[in-house]
C-alpha positions as CSV (number, residue, x, y, z in Angstrom):
1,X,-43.1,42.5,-3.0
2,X,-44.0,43.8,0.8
3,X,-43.1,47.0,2.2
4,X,-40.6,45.1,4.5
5,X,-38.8,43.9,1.3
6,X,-38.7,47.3,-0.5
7,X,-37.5,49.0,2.6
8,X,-34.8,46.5,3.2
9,X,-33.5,47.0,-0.4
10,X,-33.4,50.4,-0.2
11,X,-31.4,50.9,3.2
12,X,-29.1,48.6,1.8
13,X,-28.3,50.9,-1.1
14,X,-28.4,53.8,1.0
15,X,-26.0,52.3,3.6
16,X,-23.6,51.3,0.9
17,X,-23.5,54.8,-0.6
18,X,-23.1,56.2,2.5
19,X,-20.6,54.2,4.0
20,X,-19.3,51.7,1.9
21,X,-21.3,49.1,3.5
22,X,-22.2,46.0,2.2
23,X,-24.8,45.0,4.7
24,X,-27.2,41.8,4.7
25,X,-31.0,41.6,4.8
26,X,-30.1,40.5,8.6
27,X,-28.9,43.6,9.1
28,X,-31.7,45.8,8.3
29,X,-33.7,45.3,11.3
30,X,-37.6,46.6,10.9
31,X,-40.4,46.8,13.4
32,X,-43.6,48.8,13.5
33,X,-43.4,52.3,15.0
34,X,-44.3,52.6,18.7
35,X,-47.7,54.4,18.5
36,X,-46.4,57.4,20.7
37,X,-43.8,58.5,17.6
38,X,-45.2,59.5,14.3
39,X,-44.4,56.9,11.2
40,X,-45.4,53.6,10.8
41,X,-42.2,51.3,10.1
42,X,-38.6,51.9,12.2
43,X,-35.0,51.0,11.3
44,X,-33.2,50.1,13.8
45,X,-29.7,51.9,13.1
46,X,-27.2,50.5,15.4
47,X,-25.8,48.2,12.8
48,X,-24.8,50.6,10.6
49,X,-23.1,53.1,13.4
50,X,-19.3,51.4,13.7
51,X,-19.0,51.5,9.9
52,X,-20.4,55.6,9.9
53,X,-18.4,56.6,12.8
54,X,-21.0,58.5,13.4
55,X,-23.4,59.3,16.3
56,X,-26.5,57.2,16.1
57,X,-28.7,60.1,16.2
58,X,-27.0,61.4,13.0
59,X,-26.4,57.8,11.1
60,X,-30.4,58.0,11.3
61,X,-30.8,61.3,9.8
62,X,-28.4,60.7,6.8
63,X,-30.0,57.4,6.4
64,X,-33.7,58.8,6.5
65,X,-32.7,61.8,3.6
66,X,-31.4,59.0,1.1
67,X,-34.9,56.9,1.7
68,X,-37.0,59.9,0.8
69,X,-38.6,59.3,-1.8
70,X,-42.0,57.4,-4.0
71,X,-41.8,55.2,-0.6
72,X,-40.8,57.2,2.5
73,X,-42.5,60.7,2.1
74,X,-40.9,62.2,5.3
75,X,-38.8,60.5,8.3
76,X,-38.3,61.0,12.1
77,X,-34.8,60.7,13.5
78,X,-34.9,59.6,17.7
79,X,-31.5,58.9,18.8
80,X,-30.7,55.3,16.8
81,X,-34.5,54.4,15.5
82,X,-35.7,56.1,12.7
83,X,-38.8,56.1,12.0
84,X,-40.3,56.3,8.6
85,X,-43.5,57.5,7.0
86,X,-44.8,55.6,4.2
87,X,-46.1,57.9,1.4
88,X,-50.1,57.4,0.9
89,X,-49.5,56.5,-2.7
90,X,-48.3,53.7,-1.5
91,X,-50.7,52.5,0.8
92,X,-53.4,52.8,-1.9
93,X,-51.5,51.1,-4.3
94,X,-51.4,48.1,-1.6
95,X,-55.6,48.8,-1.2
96,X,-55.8,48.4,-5.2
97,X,-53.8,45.0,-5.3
98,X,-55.9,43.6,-1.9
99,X,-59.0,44.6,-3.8
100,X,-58.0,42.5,-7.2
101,X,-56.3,39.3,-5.6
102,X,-58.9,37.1,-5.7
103,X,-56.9,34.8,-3.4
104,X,-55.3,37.7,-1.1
105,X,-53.7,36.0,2.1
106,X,-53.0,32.3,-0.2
107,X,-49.6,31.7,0.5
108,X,-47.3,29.7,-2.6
109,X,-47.4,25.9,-3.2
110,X,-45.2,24.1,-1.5
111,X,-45.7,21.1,-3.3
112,X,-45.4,19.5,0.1
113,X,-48.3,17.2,1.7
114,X,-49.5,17.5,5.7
115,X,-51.7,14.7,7.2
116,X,-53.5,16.2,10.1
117,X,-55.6,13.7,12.0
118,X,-58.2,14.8,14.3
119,X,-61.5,13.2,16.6
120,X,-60.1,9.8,17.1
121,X,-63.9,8.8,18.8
122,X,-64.7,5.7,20.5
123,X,-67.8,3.6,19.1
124,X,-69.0,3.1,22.6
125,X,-70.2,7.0,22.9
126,X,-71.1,9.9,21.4
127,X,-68.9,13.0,21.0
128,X,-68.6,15.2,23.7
129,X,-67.1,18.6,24.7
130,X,-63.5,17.3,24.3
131,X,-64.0,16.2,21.1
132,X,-65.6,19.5,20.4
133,X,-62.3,21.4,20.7
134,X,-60.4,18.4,19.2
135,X,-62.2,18.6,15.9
136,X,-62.2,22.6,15.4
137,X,-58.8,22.6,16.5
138,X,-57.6,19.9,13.6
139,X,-60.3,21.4,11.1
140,X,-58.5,25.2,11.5
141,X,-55.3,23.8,11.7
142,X,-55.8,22.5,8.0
143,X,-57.6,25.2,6.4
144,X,-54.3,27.2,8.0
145,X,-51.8,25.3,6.5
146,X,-53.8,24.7,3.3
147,X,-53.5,28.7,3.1
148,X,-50.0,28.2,3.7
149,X,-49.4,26.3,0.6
150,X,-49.4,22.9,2.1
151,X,-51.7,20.1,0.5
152,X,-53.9,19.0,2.9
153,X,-54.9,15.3,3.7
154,X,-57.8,15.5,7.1
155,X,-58.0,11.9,8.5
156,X,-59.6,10.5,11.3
157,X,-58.6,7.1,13.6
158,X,-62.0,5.6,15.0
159,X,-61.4,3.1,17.8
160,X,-63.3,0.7,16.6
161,X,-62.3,-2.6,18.3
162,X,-61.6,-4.0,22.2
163,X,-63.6,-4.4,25.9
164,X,-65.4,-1.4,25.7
165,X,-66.9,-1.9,22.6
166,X,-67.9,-5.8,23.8
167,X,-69.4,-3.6,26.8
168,X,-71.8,-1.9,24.6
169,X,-72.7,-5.0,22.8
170,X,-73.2,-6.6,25.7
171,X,-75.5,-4.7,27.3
172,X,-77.4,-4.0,24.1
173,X,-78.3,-7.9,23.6
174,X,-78.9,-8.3,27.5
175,X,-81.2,-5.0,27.9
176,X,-81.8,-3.7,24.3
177,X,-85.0,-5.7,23.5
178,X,-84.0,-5.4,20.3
179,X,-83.9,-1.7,20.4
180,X,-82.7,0.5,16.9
181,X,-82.0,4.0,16.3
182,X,-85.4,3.7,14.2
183,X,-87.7,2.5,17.2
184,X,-86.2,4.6,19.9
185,X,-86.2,7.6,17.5
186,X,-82.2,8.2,19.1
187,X,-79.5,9.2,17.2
188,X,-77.1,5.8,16.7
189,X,-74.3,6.8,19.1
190,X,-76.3,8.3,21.8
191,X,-78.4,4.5,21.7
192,X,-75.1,2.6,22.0
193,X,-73.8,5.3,24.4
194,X,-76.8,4.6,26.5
195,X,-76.1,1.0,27.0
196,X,-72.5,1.8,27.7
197,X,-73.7,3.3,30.5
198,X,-76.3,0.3,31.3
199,X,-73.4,-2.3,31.2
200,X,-71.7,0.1,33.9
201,X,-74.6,0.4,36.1
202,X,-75.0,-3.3,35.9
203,X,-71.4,-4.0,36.4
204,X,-71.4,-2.1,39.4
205,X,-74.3,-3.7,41.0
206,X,-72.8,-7.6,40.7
207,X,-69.4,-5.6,42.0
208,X,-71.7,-4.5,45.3
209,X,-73.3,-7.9,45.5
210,X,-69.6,-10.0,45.2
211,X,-68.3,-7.5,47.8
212,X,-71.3,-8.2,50.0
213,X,-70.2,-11.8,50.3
214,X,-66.6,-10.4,51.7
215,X,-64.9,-10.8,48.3
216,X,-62.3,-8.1,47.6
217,X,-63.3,-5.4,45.4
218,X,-60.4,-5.7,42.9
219,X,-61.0,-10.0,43.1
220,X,-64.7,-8.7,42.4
221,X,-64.2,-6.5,39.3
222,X,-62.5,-9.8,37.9
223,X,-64.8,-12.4,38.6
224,X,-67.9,-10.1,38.0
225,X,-70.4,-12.3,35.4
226,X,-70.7,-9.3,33.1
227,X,-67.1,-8.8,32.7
228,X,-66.2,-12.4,32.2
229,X,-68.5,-12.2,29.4
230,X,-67.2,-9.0,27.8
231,X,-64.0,-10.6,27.8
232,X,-65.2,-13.8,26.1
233,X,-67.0,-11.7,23.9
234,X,-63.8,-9.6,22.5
235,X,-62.2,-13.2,22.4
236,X,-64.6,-14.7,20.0
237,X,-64.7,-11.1,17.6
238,X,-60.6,-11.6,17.4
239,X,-61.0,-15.1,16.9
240,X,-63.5,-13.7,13.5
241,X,-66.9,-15.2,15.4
242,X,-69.0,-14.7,12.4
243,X,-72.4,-14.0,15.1
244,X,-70.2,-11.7,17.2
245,X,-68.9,-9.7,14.0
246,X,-72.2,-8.9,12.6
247,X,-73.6,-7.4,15.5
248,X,-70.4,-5.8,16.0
249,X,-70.7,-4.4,12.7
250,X,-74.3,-3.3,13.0
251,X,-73.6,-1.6,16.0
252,X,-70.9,0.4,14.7
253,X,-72.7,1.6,12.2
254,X,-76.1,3.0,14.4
255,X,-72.6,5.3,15.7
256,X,-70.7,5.8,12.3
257,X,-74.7,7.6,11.1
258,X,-74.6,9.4,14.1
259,X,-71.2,11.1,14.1
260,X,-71.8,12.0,10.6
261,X,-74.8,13.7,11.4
262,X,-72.6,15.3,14.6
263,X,-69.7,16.2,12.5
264,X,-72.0,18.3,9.6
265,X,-73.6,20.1,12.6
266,X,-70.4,21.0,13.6
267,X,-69.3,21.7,10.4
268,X,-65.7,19.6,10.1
269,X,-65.0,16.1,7.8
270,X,-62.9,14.4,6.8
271,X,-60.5,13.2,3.7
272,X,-59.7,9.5,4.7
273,X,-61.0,7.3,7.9
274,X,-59.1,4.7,9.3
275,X,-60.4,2.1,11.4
276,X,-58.8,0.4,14.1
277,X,-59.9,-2.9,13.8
278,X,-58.2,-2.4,10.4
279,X,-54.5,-1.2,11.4
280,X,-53.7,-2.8,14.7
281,X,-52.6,-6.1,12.9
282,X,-50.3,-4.3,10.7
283,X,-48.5,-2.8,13.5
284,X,-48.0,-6.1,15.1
285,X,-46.6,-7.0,11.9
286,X,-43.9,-4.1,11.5
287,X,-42.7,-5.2,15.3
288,X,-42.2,-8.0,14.2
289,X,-40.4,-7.3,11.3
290,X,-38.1,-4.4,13.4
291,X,-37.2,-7.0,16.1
292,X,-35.8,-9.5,13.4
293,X,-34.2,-6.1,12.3
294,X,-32.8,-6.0,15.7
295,X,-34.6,-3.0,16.3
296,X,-36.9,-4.1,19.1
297,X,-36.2,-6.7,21.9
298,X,-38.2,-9.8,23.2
299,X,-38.4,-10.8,27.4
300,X,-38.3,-14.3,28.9
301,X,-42.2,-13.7,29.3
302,X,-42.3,-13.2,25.1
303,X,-43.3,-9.5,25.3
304,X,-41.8,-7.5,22.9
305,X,-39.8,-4.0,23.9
306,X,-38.2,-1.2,22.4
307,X,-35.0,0.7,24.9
308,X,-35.1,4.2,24.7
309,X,-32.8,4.9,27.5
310,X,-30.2,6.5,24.6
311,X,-32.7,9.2,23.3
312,X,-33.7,10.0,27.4
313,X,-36.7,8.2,27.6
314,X,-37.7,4.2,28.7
315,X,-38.5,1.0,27.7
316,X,-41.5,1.0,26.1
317,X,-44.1,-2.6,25.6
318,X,-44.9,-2.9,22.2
319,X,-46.4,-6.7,22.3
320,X,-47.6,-7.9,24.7
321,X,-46.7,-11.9,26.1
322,X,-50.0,-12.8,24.7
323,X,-48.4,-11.5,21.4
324,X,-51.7,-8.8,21.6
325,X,-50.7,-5.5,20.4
326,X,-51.1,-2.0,22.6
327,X,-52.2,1.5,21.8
328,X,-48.6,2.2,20.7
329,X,-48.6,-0.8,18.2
330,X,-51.6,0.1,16.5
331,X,-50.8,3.9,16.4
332,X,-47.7,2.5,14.0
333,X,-50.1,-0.1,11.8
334,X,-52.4,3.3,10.8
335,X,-49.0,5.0,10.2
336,X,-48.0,2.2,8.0
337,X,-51.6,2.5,6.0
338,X,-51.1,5.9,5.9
339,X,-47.8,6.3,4.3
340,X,-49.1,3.7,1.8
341,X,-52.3,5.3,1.1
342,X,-50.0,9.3,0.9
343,X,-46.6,10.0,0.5
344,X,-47.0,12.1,3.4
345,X,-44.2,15.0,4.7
346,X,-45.4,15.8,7.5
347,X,-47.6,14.0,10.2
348,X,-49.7,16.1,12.4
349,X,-51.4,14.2,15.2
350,X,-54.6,16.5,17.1
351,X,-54.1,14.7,20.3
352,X,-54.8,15.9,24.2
353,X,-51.8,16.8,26.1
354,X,-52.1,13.6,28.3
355,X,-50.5,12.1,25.4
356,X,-47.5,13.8,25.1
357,X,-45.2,11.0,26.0
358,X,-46.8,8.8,23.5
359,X,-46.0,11.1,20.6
360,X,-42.8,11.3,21.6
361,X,-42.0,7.4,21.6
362,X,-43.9,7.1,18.3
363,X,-41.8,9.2,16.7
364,X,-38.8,7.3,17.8
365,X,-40.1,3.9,16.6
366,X,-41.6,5.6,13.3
367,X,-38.2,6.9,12.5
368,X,-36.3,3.5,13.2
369,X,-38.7,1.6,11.2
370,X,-37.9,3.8,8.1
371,X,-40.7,5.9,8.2
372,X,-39.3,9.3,6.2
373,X,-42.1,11.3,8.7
374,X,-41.0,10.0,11.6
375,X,-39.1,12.7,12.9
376,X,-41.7,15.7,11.0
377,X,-44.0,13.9,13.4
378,X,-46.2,17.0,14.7
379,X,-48.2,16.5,18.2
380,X,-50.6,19.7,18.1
381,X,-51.0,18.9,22.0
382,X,-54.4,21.1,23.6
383,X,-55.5,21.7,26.9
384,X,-58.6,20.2,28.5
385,X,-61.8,22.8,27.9
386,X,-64.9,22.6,30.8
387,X,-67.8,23.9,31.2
388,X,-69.3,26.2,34.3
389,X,-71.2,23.5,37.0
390,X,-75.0,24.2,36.3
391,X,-74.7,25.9,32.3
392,X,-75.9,22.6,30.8
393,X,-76.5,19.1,31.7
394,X,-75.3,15.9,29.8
395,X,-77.2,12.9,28.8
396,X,-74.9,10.8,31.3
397,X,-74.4,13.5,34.0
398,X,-70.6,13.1,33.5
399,X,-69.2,15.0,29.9
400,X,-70.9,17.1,28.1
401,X,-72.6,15.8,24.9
402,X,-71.5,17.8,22.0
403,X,-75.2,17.5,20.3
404,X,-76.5,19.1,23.1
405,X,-74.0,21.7,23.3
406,X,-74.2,22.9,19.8
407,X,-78.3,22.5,20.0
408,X,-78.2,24.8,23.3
409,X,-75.6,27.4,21.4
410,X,-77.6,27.9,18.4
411,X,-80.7,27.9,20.6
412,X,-79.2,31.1,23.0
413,X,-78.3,32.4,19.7
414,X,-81.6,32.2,18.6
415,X,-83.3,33.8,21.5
416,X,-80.2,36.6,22.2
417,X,-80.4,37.8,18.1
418,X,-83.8,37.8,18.1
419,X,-84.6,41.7,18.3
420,X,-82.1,42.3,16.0
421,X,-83.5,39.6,13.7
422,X,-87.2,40.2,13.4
423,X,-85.9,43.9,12.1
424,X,-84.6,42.6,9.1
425,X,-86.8,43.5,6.3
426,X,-88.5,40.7,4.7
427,X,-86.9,37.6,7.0
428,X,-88.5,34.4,6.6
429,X,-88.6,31.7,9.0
430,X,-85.8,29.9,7.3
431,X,-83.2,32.6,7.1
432,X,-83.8,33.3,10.9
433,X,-82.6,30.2,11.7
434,X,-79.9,30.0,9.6
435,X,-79.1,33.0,10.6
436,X,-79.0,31.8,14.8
437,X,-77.3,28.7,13.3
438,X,-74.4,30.4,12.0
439,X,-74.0,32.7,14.9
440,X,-74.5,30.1,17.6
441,X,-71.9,28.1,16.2
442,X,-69.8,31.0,15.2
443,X,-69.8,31.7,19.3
444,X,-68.9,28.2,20.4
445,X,-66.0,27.9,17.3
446,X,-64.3,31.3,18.2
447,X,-64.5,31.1,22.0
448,X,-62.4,27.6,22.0
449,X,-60.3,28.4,19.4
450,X,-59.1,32.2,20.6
451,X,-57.8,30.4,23.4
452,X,-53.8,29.4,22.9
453,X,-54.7,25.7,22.2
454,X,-51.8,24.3,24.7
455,X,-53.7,25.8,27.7
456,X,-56.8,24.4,29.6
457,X,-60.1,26.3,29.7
458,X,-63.0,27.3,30.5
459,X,-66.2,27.3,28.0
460,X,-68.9,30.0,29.0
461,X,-71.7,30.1,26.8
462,X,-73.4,33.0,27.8
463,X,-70.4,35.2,27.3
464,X,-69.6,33.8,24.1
465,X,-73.0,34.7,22.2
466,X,-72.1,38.7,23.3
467,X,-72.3,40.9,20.0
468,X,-69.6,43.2,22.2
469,X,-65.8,42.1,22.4
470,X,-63.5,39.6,21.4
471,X,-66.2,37.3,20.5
472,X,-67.1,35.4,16.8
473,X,-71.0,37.7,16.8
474,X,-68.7,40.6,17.2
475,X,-66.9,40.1,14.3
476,X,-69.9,38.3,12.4
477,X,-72.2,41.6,12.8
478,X,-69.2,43.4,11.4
479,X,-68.8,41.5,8.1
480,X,-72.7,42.1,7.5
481,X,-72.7,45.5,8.4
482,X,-70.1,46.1,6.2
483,X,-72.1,44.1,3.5
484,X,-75.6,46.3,4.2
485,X,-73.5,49.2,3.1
486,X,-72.5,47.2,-0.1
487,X,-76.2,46.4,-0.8
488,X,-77.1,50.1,-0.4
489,X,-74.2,51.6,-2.5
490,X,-74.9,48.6,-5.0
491,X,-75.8,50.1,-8.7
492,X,-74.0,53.9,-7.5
493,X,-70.2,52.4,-6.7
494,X,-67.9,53.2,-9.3
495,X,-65.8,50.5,-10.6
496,X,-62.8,48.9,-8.4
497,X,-60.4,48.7,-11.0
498,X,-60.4,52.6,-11.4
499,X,-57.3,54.3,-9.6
500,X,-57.3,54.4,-5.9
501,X,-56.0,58.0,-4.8
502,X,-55.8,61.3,-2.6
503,X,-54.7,61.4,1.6
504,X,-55.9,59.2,3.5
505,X,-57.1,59.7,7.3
506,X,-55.6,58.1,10.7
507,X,-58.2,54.8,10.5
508,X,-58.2,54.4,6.4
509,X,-54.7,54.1,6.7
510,X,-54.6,52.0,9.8
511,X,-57.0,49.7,7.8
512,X,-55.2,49.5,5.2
513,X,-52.2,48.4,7.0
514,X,-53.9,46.0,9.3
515,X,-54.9,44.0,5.7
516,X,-51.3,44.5,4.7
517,X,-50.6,42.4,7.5
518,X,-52.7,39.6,6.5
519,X,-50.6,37.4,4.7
520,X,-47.9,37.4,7.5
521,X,-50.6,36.1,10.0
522,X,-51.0,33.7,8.0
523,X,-47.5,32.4,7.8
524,X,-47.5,33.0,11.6
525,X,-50.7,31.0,12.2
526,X,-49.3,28.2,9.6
527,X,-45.7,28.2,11.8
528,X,-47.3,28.2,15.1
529,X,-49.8,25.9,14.2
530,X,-52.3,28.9,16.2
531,X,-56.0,29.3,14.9
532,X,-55.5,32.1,17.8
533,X,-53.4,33.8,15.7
534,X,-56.1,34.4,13.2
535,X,-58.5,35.1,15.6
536,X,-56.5,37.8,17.2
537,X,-56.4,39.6,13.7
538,X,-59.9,38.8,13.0
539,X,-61.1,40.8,16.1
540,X,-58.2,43.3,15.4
541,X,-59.3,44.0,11.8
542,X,-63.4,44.2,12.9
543,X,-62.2,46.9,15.7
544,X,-60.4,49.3,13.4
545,X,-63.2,49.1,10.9
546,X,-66.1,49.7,13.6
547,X,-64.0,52.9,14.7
548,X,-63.5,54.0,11.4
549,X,-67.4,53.7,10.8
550,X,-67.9,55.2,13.8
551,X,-66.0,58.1,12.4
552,X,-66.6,58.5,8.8
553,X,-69.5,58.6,6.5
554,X,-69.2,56.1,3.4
555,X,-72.2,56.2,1.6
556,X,-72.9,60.4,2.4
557,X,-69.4,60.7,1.9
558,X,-70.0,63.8,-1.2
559,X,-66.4,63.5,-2.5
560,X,-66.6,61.1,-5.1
561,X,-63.2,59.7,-5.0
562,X,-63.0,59.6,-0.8
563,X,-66.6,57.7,-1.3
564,X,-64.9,54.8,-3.9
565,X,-62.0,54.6,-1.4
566,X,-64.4,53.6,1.0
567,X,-66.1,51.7,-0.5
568,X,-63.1,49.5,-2.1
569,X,-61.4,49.7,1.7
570,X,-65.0,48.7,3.5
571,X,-64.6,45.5,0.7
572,X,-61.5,44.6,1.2
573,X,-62.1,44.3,4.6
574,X,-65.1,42.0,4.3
575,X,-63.3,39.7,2.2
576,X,-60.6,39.7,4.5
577,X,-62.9,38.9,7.5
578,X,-64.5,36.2,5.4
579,X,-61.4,34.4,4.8
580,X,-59.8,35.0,8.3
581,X,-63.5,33.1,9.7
582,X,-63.4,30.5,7.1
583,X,-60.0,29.1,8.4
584,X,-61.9,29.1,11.5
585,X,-64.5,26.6,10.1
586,X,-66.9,29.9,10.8
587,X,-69.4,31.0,8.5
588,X,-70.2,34.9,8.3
589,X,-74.0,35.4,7.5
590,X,-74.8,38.6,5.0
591,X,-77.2,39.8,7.3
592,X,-77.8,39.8,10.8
């Protein structure tokens, strides 16, 4: 039961013995104490003052002698707030029962399961910065709401299929010389990415050349030789051409080895993958079936239409006249998959916020066609994230390459921890770089995701790998300093299940009730779908427990019973860090 809870239970008796009251849990409004008054929770008392008759001030004063007690060792009366100081005993108790839940912060089973789908790449490229944000974003949105009690399903859509796949191909039989990850000693999707980039070089050229001749430029982006054969190349793969399949398949896979090799790096994965090329012929199929329904309508030219002029938006193309299907077609096919492959309550979709009208329609048309998620349809919708000009260079000279940015993080990591590194008794080659590895990419996972998701911004490396401020190697080099004091006390600290007890100081008890908070971040992460949330406690909680060290001995504490408290609160904190970072996707090294 939380303080909150108690407290609320109490006033209500109080209030009723007092004045006859039967007031709800509505009623009994709490809030933490403004730091200037002494106390740490304060009761609003207005609600109570019509049925007292009473002056505020005094309502606050009766009130405050009935809650005196195991709970409220003494009270403050100021005008209508009364503010209320929890007795130590209690806050110790709360330090004993943090200290033995081995799952502190887990919230119930709901019994309820979440699909959160995240990364949606193209096969035509490698992952770049975007993509970087999207996948921490979707992979701390479910470790949040699996800590909320939801069941978790992670899925990812690949866009697998259409011209600028054919693009890739294209170039790649032209150019490629027969070319493989193996011979060019590339990763799979930076090859095919390459030759992307070829087609469009080339593509450009016979543009300039049509021109030249006084063609018009759009009449030349039409007529162009290489796109006339892209175009009769994604013909012949959706007409099943057996030659244009394999490659297609081959291709895709160079890519699929290379964004699994991207995606450990990063540290993110997923449950179940769908495939485009899979899911956009069921769509067309469940038009179909909701325009027989009457749910959909067909045009004189045979495209196929849903009105959504009642729920305030527009017509919206679901088929085209060629009877070839749109994004929006085979965004309902994977839905179709997916509720046949889960039995799924609730949707969440990790998409830019470009894409907000989309979601929008899709839940509509979801919802019509039966769907039961339909309308639980989440869009988690994120801002764009950039980069300085001149902090690092992509392999195209147009995004940022997400391989390159994590190499180049882990690399400053490397070369900013060094000093602090090479101090570390007995550190082998290996641990060093595991160690640069986990704060390098600690850096770039906290310095997106501390950001409120829904706004753009702005990536700067170098102030990300500081070990001073709101920063992931802040709160890293907290967690192992607080575990080099555990090492040293290890074989001397006395046992946590013996009784917590005695007054505690200004920072142990602010300690204690920042952990006593943790479980209601959680919910408040989970409800705001906000891996800011947690990062705003995480860099809370490391704060109070650097000032606290700053201020108190632990291990030449000489009172045996302050020295266990300390020890049990510098614990508690590090497993409360360690969990906080790990809904993050962050890893917290022991030493550092």
């Amino acid at each position: 039961m939380t303080l909150e809870t108690i407290l609320t239970q109490q006033v209500q008796t109080a209030v009723k013995e007092l004045y006859g009251l039967e007031c709800t849990d509505k009623m009994v409004q709490l809030q933490k104490t403004r730091p200037e008054f002494e106390g740490q929770i304060t009761l609003v008392v207005f609600p109570f003052v019509k049925a007292a008759r009473k002056a505020p001030a005094d309502v606050a004063n009766e009130i405050g002698a009935k809650l005196v007690g195991d709970i409220v060792a003494k009270y403050n009366a100021v005008q209508g707030f009364l503010n209320l100081s929890i007795a130590d005993s209690f806050w110790t108790k709360q330090l004993e029962t943090i200290a033995a839940a081995e799952n502190y912060g887990q919230l119930p089973d709901r019994n309820q399961l979440m699909m959160v789908e995240y990364s949606s790449p193209n096969t035509n490229k490698p992952l770049h910065l975007g993509h970087v944000r999207n996948n921490l974003l979707g992979w701390s949105i479910a470790k949040i709401q699996e800590a909320n009690g939801w069941k978790v399903v992670k899925t990812n859509i690949v866009n697998d299929r259409g011209i600028h796949i054919c693009k890739s191909m294209l170039a790649w039989l032209k150019y490629g010389n027969g070319e493989t990850p193996e011979s060019s000693g590339k990763k799979g999707d930076h090859l095919i990415g390459d030759y992307y980039v070829r087609f469009d070089k080339e593509y450009r050229k016979q543009i300039a050349e049509l021109t030249a001749t006084g063609m018009d430029e759009e009449t030349a982006k039409k007529e162009a030789p290489l796109m006339k054969e892209a175009q009769a190349m994604l013909l012949k793969w959706e007409q099943g051409d057996k030659e244009v399949r394999d490659l297609w398949a081959k291709m895709n896979s160079w890519v699929y080895a290379g964004f699994d090799e991207t995606y450990r790096q990063m540290g993110v994965g997923f449950d179940k993958i769908y495939y485009e090329s899979n899911t956009y012929l069921e769509g067309k199929s469940e038009v179909e079936k909701g325009l027989a329904a009457g749910q959909f309508y067909r045009r004189e030219d045979g495209s196929v239409w849903a009105d959504l002029t009642k729920d305030g938006l527009d017509e919206k193309l679901l088929l085209r006249s060629d009877g070839t299907s749109v994004y929006m077609t085979q965004d309902i096919g994977t839905a179709k998959l997916r509720y046949q492959d889960y039995p799924i309550d609730k949707m969440v979709y990790v998409v830019g916020n470009e894409q907000e009208y989309h979601f929008k329609v899709l839940s509509i048309l979801l919802d019509r066609l039966g769907f039961p998620f339909g309308k639980e349809l989440v869009h988690f919708s994120y801002g764009m994230v950039e980069l300085p000009n001149g902090k690092m260079k992509s392999r195209e000279g147009t995004v940022v390459d997400a391989d390159d940015l994590m190499e180049q993080m882990i690399a400053d990591a490397r070369e900013i921890s060094k000093d602090k590194v090479n101090t570390l008794p007995d550190i082998t080659k290996e641990e060093a770089d595991e160690i640069a590895r986990k704060v390098g990419l600690g850096a770039l996972k906290y310095f997106i995701l501390k950001v409120d998701p829904r706004k753009n911004m702005l990536f700067n490396p170098e102030e990300s790998i500081d070990f001073n401020g709101n920063t992931g190697p802040f709160i890293q080099y907290t967690y192992a300093r607080i575990q080099s004091v555990l090492r040293k006390a290890a074989g001397s600290e006395p046992e946590q299940s013996r009784p917590i007890g005695g007054s505690l100081n200004p920072k142990e008890l602010a300690l204690i009730q920042r952990l006593a908070d943790f479980p209601a971040v959680v919910r408040q992460a989970g409800d705001d779908f906000s891996p800011a949330v947690i990062c705003n406690y995480a860099y809370a909680l490391a704060c109070d427990f650097n000032s606290f060290y700053h201020d108190y001995s632990i291990l030449n504490e000489a009172d045996t019973d302050k020295r266990n408290l300390r020890l049990v609160l510098s614990r508690c904190v590090a497993k409360v860090i360690q969990k906080a970072m790990d809904m993050l996707g962050i890893e917290v090294p022991e030493r550092m």
